[in-house]
N, C-alpha and C positions, 0 to 999 in steps of 0.2 A: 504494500500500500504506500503511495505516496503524498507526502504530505505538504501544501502550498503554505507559503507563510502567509501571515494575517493580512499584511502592507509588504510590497515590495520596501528594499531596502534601498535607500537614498544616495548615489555616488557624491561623494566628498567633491568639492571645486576651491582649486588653488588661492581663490579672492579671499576665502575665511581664512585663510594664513594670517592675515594682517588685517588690520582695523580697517573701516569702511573709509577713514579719510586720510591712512597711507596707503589704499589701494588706488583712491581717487589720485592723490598728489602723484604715485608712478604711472598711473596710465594719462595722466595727462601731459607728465614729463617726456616720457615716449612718444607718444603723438605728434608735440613740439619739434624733440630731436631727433627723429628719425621718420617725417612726414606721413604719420599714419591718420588716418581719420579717428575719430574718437573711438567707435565699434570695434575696428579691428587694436586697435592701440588696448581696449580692456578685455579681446579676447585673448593677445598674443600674453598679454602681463598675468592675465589666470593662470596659463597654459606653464609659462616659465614659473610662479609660485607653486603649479604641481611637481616640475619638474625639481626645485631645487630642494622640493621637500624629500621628495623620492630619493633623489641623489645622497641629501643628506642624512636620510634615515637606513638605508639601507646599503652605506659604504661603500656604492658602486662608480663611484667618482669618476675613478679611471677609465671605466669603459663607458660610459655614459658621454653624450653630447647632444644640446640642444639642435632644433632645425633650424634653417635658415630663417625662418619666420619668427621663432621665437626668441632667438638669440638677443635681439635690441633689445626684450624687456628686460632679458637678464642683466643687460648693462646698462639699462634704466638704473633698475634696482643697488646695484655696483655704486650709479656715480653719487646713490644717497649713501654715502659710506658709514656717516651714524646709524643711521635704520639698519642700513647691511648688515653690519658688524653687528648691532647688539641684537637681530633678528636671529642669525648666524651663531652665534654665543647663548642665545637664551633658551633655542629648540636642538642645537646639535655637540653643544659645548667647544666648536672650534668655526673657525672660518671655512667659508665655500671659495675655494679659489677658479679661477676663469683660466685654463688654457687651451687658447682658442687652436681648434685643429679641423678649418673644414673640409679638410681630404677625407673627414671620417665618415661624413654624411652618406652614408650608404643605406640602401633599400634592409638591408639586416640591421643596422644599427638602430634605425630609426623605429623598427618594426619592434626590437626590444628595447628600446626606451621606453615607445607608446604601453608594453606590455608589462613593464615595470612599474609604469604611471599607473595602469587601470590595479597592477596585483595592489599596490598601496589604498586603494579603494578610490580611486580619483576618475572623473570621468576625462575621455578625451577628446579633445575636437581636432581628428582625422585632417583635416581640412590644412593643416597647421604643420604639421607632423611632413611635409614634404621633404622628398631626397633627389640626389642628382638622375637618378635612374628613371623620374619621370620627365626628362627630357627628350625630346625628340631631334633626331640632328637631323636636318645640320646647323639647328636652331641649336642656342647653348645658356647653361643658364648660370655657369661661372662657377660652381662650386663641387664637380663632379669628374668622372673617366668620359662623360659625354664632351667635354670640354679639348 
C-alpha cells in the first residue's frame, strides 16, 4: 500500500537565505552592474543564494561552478563584502571563495550542480543553469569547446 503525504512538501528558494531587504539591495545591485532587468536580476540572485548555500553546506566547492547566468549574482553578492563575509561566517563558519574557471561549464557539471541544488531541497530554474554545449556552431557563445 502506498501512502500520499497530506500537502506536498515545499522546495526551499535561495531568496530566504537573506533578509527580504539584503535580497532587494543585491538584486538591485546586479541589475545596475551587470544590465539585467529587475526579473531576471532576482531570479539569477535566488539561483546563486541556492547555489552558495549548496556549495557551502555540502563541501563540494571544488567541483562545483556556477553558470554563466548566474555567476554576476555571485559577485553581486562578493562586492557586499560585509554581508558576504558575515553571511559566509554565520551559516558555514568560513569564507566562500570565487575561483573563476569557465572552461568548466560543461553539460555534466552543470547537470550536477542543478542536482546538488535540488538534493539540498532547493528548487531550480533550469532556464539558468545553461552550458557551452547548448550552443550551436558556428554561432559561439564564448564560454565552451563550441568556441
Amino acid at each position: 500500500m502506498t501512502i500520499a503525504p497530506e500537502r506536498p512538501v515545499a522546495l526551499r528558494v535561495g531568496r530566504d537565505l537573506v533578509s527580504p531587504e539584503l535580497f532587494d539591495k543585491l538584486a538591485a545591485f546586479c541589475a545596475d552592474e551587470y544590465g539585467l532587468d529587475v526579473e531576471m536580476s532576482a531570479r539569477v540572485m535566488n539561483e546563486a543564494l541556492a547555489f552558495l548555500w549548496t556549495m557551502g553546506t555540502t563541501g563540494k566547492g571544488d567541483v562545483m561552478a556556477p553558470s554563466k547566468a548566474v555567476d554576476p549574482a555571485w559577485h553581486a553578492f562578493m562586492l557586499h563584502t560585509q554581508e558576504y563575509t558575515t553571511w559566509c561566517e554565520e551559516h558555514f563558519g568560513r569564507y566562500l571563495h570565487h575561483a573563476p574557471n569557465s572552461k568548466t561549464r560543461t553539460l555534466g557539471l552543470m547537470s550536477d550542480v542543478m542536482a546538488a541544488i535540488t538534493e539540498a531541497g532547493f528548487a531550480v530554474d533550469r532556464s539558468l543553469w545553461g552550458f557551452a554545449a547548448e550552443c550551436n556552431e558556428p554561432a559561439c557563445c564564448s564560454d565552451g569547446p563550441c568556441c
